[in-house]
TORKOL-4160 file (C-alpha; in steps of 0.2 Angstrom, whole numbers, padded with zeros to 4 digits, m for minus):
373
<pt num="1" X="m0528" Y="0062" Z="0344"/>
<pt num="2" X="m0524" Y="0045" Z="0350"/>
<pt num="3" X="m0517" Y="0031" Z="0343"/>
<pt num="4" X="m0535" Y="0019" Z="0338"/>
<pt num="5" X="m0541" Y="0037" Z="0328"/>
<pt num="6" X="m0528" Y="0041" Z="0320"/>
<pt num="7" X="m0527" Y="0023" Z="0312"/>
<pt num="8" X="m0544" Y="0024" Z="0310"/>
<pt num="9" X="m0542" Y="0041" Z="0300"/>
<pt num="10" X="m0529" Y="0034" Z="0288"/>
<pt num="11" X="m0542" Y="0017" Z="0286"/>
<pt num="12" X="m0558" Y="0029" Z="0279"/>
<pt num="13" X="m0546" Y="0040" Z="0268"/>
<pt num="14" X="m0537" Y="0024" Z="0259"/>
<pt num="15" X="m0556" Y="0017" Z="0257"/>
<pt num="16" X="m0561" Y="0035" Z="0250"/>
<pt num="17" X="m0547" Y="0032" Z="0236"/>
<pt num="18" X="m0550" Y="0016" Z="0233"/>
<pt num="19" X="m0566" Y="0019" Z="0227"/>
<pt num="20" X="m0561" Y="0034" Z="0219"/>
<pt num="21" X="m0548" Y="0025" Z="0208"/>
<pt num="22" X="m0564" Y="0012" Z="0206"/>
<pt num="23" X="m0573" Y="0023" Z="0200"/>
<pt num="24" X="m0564" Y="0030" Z="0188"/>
<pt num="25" X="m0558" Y="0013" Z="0180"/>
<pt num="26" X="m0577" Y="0009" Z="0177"/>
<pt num="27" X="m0578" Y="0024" Z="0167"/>
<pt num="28" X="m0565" Y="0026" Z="0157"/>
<pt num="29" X="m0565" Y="0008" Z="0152"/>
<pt num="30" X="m0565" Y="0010" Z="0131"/>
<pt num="31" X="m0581" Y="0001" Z="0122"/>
<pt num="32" X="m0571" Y="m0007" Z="0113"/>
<pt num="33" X="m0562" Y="m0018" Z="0128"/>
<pt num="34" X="m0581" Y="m0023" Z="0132"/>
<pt num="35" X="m0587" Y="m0007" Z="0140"/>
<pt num="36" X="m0604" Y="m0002" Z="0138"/>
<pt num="37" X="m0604" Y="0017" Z="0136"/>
<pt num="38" X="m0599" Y="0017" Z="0117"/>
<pt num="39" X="m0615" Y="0027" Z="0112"/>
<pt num="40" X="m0610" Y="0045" Z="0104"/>
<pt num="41" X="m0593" Y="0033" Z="0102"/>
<pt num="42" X="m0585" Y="0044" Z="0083"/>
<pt num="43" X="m0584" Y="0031" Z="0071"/>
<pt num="44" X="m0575" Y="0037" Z="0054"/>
<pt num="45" X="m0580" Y="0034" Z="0036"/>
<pt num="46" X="m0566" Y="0034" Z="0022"/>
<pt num="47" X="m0573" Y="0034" Z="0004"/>
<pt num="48" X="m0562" Y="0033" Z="m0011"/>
<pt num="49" X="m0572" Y="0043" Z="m0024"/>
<pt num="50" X="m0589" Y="0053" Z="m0028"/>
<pt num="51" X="m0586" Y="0049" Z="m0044"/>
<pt num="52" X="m0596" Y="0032" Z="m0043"/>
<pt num="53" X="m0612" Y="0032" Z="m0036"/>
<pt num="54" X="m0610" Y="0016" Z="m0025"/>
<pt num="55" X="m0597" Y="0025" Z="m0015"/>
<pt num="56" X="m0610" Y="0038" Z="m0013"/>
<pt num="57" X="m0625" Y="0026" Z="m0008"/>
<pt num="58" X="m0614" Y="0016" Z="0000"/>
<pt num="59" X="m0606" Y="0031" Z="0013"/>
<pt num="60" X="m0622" Y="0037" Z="0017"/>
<pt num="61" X="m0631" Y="0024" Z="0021"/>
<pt num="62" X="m0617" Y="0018" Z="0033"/>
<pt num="63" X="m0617" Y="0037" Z="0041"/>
<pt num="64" X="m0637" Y="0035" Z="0044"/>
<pt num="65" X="m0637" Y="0018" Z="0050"/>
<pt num="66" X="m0621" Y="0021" Z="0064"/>
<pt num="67" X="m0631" Y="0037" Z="0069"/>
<pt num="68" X="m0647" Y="0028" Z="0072"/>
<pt num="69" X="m0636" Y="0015" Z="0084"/>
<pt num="70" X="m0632" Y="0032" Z="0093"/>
<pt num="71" X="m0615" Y="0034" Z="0085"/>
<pt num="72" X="m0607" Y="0051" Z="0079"/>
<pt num="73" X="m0599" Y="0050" Z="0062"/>
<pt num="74" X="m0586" Y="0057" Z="0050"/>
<pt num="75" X="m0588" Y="0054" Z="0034"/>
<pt num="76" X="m0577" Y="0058" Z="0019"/>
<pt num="77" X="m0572" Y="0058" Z="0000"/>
<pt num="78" X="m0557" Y="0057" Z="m0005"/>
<pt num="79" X="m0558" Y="0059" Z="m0025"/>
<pt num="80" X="m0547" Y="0046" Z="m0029"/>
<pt num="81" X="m0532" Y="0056" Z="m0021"/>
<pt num="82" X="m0522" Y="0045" Z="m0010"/>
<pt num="83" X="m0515" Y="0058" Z="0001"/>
<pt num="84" X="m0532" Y="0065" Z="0004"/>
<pt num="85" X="m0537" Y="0050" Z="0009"/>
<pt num="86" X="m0520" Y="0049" Z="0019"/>
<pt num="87" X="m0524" Y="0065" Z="0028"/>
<pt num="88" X="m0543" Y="0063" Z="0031"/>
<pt num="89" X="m0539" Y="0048" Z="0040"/>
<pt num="90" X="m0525" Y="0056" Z="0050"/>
<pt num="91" X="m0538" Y="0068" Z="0056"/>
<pt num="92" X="m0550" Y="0054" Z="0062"/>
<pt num="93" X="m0536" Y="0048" Z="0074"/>
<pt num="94" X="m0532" Y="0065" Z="0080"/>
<pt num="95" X="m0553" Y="0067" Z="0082"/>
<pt num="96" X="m0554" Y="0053" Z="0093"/>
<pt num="97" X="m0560" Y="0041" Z="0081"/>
<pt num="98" X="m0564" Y="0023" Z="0091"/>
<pt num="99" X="m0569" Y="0012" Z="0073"/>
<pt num="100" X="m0562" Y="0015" Z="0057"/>
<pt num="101" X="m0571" Y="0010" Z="0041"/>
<pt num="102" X="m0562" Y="0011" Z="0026"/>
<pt num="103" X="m0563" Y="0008" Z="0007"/>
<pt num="104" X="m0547" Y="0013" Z="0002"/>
<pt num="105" X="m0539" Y="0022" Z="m0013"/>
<pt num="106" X="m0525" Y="0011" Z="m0015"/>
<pt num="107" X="m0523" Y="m0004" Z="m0001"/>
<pt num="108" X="m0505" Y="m0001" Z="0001"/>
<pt num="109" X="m0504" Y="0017" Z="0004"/>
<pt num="110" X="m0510" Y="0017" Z="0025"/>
<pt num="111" X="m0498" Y="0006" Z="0034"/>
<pt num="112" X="m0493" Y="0022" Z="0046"/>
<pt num="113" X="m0509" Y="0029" Z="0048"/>
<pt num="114" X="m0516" Y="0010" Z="0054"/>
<pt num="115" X="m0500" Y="0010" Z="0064"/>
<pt num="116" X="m0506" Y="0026" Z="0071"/>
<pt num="117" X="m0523" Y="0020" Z="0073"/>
<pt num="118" X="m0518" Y="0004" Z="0082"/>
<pt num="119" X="m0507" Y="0014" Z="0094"/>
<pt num="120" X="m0523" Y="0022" Z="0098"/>
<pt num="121" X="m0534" Y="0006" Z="0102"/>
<pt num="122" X="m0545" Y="0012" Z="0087"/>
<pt num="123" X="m0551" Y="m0002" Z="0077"/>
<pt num="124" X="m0549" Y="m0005" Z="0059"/>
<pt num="125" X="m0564" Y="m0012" Z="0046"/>
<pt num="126" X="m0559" Y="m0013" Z="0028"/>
<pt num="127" X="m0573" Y="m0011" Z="0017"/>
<pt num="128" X="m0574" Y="m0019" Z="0001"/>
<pt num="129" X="m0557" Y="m0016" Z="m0003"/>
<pt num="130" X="m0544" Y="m0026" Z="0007"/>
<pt num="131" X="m0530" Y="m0015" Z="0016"/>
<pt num="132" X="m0514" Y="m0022" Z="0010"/>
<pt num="133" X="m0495" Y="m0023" Z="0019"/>
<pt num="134" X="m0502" Y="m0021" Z="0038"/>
<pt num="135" X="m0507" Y="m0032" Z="0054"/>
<pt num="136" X="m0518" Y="m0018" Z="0060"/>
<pt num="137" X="m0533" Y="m0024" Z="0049"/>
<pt num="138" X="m0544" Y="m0032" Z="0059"/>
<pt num="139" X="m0560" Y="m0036" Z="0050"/>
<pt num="140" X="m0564" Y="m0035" Z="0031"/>
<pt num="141" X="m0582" Y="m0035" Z="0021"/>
<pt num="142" X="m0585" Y="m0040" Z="0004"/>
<pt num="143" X="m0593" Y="m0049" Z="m0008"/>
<pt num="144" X="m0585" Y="m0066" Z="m0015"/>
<pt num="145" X="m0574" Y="m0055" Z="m0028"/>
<pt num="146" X="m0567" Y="m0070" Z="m0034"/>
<pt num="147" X="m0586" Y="m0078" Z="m0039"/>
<pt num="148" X="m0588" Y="m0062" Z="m0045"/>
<pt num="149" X="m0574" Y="m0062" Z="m0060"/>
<pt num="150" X="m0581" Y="m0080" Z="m0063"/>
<pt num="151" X="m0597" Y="m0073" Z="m0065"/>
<pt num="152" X="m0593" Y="m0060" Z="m0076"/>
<pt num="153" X="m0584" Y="m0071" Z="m0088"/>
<pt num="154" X="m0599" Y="m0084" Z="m0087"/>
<pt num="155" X="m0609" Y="m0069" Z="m0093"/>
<pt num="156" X="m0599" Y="m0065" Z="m0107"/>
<pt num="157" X="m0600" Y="m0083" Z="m0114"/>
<pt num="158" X="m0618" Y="m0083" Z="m0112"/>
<pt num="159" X="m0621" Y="m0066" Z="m0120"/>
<pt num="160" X="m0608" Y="m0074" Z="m0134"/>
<pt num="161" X="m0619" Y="m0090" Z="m0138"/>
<pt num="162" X="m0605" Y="m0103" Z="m0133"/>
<pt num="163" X="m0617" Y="m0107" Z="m0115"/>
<pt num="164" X="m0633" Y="m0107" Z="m0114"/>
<pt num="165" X="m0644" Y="m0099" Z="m0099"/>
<pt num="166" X="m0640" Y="m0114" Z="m0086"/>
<pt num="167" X="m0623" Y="m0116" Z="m0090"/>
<pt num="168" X="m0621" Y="m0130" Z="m0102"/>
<pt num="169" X="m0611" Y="m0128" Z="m0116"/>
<pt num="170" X="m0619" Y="m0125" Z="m0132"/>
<pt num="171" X="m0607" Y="m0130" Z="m0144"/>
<pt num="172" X="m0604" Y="m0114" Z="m0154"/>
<pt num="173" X="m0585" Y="m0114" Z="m0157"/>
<pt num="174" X="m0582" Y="m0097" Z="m0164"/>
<pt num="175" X="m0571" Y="m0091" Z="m0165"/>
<pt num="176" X="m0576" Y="m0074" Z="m0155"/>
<pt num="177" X="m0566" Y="m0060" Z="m0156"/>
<pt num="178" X="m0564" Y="m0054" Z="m0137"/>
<pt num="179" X="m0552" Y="m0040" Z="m0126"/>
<pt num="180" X="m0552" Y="m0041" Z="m0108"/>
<pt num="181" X="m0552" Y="m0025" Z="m0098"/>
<pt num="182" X="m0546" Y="m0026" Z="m0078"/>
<pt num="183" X="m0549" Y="m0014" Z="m0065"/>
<pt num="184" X="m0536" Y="m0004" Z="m0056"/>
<pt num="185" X="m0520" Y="m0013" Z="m0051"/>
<pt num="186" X="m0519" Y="m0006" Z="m0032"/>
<pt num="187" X="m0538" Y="m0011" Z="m0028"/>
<pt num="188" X="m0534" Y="m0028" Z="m0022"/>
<pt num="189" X="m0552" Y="m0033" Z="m0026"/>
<pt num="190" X="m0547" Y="m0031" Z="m0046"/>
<pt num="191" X="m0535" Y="m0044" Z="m0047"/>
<pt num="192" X="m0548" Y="m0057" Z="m0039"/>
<pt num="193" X="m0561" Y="m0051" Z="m0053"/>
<pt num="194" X="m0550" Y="m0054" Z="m0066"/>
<pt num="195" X="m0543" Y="m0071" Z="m0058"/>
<pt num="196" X="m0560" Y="m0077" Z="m0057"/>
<pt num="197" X="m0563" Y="m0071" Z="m0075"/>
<pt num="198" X="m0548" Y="m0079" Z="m0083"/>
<pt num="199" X="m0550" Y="m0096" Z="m0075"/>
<pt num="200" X="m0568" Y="m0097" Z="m0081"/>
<pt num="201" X="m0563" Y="m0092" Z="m0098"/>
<pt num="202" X="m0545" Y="m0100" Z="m0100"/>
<pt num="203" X="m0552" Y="m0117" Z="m0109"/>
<pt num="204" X="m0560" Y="m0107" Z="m0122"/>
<pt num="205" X="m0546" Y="m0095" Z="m0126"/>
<pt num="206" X="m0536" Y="m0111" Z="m0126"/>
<pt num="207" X="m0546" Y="m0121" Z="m0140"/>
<pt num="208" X="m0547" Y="m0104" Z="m0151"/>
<pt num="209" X="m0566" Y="m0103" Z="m0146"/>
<pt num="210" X="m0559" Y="m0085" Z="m0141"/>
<pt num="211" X="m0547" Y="m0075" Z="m0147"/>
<pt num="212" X="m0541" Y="m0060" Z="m0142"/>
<pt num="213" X="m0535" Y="m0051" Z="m0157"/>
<pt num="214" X="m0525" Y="m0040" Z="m0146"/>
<pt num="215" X="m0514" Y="m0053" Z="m0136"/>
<pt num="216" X="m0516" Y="m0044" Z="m0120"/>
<pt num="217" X="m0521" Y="m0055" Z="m0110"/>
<pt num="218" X="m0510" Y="m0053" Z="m0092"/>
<pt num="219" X="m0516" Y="m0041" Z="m0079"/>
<pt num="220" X="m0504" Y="m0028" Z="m0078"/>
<pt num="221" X="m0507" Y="m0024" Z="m0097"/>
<pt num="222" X="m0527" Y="m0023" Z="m0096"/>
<pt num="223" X="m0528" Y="m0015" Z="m0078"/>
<pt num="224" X="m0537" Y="0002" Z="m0078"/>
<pt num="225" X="m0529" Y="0012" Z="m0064"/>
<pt num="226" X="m0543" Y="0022" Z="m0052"/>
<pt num="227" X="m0556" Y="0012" Z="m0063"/>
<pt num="228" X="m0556" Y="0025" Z="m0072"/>
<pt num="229" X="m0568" Y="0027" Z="m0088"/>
<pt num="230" X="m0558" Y="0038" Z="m0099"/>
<pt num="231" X="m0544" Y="0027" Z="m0098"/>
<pt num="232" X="m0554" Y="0012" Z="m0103"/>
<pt num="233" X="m0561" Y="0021" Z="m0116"/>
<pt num="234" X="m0546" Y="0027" Z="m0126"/>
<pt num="235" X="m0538" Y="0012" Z="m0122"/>
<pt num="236" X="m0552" Y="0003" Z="m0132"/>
<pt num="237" X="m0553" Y="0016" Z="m0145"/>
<pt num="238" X="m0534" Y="0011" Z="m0146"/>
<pt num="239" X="m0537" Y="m0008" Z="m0147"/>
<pt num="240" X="m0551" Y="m0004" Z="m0162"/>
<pt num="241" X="m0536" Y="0006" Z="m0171"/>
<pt num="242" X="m0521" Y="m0007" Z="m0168"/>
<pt num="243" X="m0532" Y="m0025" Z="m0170"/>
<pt num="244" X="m0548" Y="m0022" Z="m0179"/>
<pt num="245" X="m0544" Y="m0008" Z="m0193"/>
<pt num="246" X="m0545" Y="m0022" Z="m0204"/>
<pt num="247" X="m0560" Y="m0026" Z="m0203"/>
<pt num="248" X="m0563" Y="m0040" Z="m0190"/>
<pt num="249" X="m0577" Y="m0035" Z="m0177"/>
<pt num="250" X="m0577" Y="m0036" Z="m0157"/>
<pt num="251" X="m0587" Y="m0050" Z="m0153"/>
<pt num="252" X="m0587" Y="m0047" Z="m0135"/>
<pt num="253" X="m0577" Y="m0036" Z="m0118"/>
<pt num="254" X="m0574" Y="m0043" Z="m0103"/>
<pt num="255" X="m0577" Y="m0026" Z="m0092"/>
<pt num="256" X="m0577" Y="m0028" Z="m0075"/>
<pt num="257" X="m0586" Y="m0012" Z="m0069"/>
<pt num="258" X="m0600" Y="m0001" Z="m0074"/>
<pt num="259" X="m0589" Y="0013" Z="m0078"/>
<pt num="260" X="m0577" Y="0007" Z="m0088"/>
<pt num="261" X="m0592" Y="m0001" Z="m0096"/>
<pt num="262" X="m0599" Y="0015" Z="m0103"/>
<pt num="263" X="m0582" Y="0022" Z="m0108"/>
<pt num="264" X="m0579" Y="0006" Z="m0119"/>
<pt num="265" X="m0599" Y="0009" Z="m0127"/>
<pt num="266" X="m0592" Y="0026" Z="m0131"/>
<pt num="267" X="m0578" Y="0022" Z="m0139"/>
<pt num="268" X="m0588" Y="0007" Z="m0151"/>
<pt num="269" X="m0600" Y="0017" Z="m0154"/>
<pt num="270" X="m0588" Y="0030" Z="m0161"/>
<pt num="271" X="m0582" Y="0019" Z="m0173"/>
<pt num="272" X="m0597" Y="0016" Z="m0180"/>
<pt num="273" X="m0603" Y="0000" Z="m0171"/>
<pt num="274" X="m0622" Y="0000" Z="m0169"/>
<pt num="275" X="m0633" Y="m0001" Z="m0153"/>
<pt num="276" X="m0640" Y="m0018" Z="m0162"/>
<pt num="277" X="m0621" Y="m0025" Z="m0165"/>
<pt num="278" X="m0614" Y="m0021" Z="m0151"/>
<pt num="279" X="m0602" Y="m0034" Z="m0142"/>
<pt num="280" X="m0608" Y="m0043" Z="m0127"/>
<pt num="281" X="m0601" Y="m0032" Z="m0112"/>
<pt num="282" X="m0601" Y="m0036" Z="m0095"/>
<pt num="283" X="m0601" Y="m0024" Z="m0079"/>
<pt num="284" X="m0602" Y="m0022" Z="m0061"/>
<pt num="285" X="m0610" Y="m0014" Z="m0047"/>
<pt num="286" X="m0629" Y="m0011" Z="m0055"/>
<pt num="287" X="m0627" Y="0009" Z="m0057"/>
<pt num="288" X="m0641" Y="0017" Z="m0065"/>
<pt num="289" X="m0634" Y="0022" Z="m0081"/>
<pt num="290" X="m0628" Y="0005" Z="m0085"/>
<pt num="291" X="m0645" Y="m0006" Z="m0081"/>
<pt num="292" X="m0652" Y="0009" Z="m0091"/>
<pt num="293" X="m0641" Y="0004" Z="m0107"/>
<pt num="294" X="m0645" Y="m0014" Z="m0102"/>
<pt num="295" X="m0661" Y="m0013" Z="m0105"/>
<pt num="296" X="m0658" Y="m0003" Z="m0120"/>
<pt num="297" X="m0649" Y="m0017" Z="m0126"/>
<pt num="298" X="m0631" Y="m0011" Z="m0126"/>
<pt num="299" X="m0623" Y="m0018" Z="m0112"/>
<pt num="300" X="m0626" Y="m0034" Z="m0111"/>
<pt num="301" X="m0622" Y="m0038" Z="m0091"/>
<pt num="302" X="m0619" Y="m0033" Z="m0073"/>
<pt num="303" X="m0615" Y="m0039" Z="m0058"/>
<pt num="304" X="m0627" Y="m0035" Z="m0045"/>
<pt num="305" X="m0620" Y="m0033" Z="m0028"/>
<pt num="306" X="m0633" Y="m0028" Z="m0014"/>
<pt num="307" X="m0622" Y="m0013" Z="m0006"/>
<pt num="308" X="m0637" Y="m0010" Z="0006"/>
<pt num="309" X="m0632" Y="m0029" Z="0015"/>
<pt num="310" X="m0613" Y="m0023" Z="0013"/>
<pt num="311" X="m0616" Y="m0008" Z="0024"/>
<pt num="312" X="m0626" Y="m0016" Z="0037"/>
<pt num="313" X="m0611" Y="m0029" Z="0037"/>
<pt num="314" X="m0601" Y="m0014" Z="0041"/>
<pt num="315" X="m0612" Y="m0007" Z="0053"/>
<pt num="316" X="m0617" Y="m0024" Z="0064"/>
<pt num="317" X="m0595" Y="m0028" Z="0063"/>
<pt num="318" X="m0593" Y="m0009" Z="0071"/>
<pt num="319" X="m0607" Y="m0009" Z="0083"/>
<pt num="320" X="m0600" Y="m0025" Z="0089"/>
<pt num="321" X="m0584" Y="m0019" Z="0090"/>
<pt num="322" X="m0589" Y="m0004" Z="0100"/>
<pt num="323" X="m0601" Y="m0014" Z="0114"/>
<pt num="324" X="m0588" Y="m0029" Z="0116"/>
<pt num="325" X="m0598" Y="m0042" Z="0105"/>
<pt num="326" X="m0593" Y="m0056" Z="0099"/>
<pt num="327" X="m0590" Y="m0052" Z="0077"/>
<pt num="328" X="m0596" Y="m0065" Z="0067"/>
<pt num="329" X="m0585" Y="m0070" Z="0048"/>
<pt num="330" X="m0588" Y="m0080" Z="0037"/>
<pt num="331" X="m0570" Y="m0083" Z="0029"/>
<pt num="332" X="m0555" Y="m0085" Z="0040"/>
<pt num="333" X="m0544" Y="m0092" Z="0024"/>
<pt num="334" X="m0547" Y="m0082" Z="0008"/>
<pt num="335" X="m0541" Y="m0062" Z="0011"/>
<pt num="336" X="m0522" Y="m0063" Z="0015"/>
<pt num="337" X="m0513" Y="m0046" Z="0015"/>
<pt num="338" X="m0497" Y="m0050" Z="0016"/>
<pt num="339" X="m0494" Y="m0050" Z="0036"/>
<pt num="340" X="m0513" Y="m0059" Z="0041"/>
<pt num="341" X="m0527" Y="m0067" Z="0036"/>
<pt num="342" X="m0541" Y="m0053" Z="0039"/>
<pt num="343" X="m0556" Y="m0061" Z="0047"/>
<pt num="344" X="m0569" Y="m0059" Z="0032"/>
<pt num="345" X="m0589" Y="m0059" Z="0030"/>
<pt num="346" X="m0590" Y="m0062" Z="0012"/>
<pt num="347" X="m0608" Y="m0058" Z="0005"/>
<pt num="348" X="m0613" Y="m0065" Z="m0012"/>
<pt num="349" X="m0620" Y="m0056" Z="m0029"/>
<pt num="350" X="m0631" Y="m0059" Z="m0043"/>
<pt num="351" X="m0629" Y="m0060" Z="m0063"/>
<pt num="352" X="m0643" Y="m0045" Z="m0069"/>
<pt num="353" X="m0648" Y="m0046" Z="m0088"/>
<pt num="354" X="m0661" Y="m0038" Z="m0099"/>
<pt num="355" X="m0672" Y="m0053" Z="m0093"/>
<pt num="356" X="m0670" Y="m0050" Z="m0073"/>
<pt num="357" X="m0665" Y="m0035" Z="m0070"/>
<pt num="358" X="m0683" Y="m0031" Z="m0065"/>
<pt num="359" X="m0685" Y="m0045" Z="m0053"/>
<pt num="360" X="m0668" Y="m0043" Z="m0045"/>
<pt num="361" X="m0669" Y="m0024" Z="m0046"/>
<pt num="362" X="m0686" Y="m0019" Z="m0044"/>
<pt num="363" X="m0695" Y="m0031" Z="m0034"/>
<pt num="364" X="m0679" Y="m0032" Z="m0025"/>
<pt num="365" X="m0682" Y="m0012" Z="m0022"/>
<pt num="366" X="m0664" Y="m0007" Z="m0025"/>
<pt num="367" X="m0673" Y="0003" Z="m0040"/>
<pt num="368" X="m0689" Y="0011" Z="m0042"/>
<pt num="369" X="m0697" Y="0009" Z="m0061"/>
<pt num="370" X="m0697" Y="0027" Z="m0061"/>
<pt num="371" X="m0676" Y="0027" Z="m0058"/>
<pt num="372" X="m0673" Y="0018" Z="m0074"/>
<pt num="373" X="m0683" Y="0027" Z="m0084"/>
């Protein structure tokens, strides 16, 4: 072979690797990097608990809608266990995972498995509870929990008398015996609740218009740890022993969850308060057994938040992620974990009373009539 074919030789099989290697780049570029292969891309799904049937509605629909984008999906319950949680998310990673959503157990407990996860290009989407302690969060969806605790404690005072429907103070001074419930101390989210709540009803605890017979009124004292609602129920059944055995009545509970709001009922009702004297007692998160008892006239309120918009918040941020979109927040300044400030979309939520729950609820076709029957 002369010299001009041999040359020519070498020239066609340095092309035929070039394009090889070109090739494969194009194929193996991750979704995530702005690739467009991301469809059947395994997205995994952390819940905290079955115990509460928002985490349930909320998983589900969040499986369904990423596996009508194409998506495969892993989706699990962790019981309120943390290293259930821990380990579920470890096997994720080691699945191949691409997009992690997560509502964790407890917000500090993950840094290694998101140090694992980021070591892996797989992306990280808290999900209404914010992931504490780590860089490797890179968007968070919510509602405005801080609104939320204002409206909880803006509730209270109108279930109380001492505001009147639009806000404006009525000029009832009391005073009105209330205790002050928290949810649990390592969901980030509870200490915005009860922030929001305090502020709104600080001036009214300071003039005497409140009391809490009790005198707990700092977080650490009134936190219900996994929002639990046998906890909140012997602590009230406590409260009714230590501050009320003389006679003097509960006026009102600042609860800020459904749960804990049924386990508080329990404990009034034991003592021998009436459905008709009850307290004014607030809530969150719309479940059926509490809009039930709302409309029965036991609990007096709950904090409506449309879980349906939070998981398609999820879905669009993750789809996004996965096809190189731009994701869109609304709060860059809010959410601060202690290493960032997470990138947030912050949803809003809705006051639901006796008098609206059927507009907001069943118009709004979260509920059917037939479901709060």
């Amino acid at each position: 072979m002369n010299k001009k074919a041999v040359l020519a030789v070498i020239a066609a099989g340095a092309l035929v690797v070039s394009l090889a290697a070109c090739s494969s780049t194009r194929t193996t570029t991750p979704a995530a990097s702005g690739g467009t292969s991301s469809k059947g891309a395994l997205v995994g799904i952390a819940m905290p608990t079955q115990t509460s049937e928002r985490w349930i509605k909320d998983g589900a629909a969040i499986k369904k809608d990423l596996e009508a984008l194409g998506y495969k999906t892993d989706l699990e319950y962790a019981n309120n266990d943390i290293p259930t949680q821990v380990q579920q998310i470890s096997t994720m990673i080691t699945k191949g995972a691409k997009v992690l959503v997560i509502a964790s157990i407890d917000g500090t407990a993950l840094s290694t498995q998101l140090d694992n996860a980021a070591a892996a290009g797989i992306k990280i989407v808290a999900y209404d509870r914010l992931i504490n302690g780590n860089k490797n969060v890179d968007y968070y969806t919510t509602f405005d929990n801080y609104k939320v605790g204002v409206q909880q404690a803006t509730s209270l005072l109108t279930g109380l008398g001492i505001l009147d429907d639009s806000g404006k103070e009525t000029g009832k001074k009391g005073p009105f015996n209330v205790e002050l419930f928290a949810g649990s101390p390592d969901d980030n989210n509870a200490t915005f609740f009860y922030n929001g709540a305090m502020d709104t009803l600080k001036k009214y605890i300071d003039d005497k218009t409140i009391v809490v017979q009790s005198g707990q009124t700092d977080f650490k004292t009134v936190a219900t740890l996994r929002w639990d609602p046998a906890t909140a129920q012997k602590r009230m059944q406590d409260l009714l022993a230590k501050s009320y055995s003389a006679g003097a009545k509960v006026n009102g509970v600042l609860s800020p969850y459904d749960g804990l709001s049924i386990g508080i009922i329990s404990a009034l009702t034991a003592a021998g308060y009436a459905t008709n004297a009850l307290p004014v007692i607030t809530g969150q998160d719309a479940e059926v057994g509490s809009v039930k008892s709302i409309i029965a006239g036991q609990q007096y309120s709950t904090i409506y938040k449309d879980t349906r918009k939070l998981g398609k918040e999820a879905v669009t941020i993750v789809d996004n992620l996965l096809t190189g979109k731009k994701v869109t927040v609304n709060d860059t300044k809010s959410y601060d974990n202690g290493k960032k400030v997470v990138p947030t979309f912050l949803l809003q939520s809705v006051v639901v009373t006796k008098a609206n729950f059927e507009d907001v609820l069943v118009t709004g076709g979260y509920y059917t009539d037939a479901d709060l029957k």
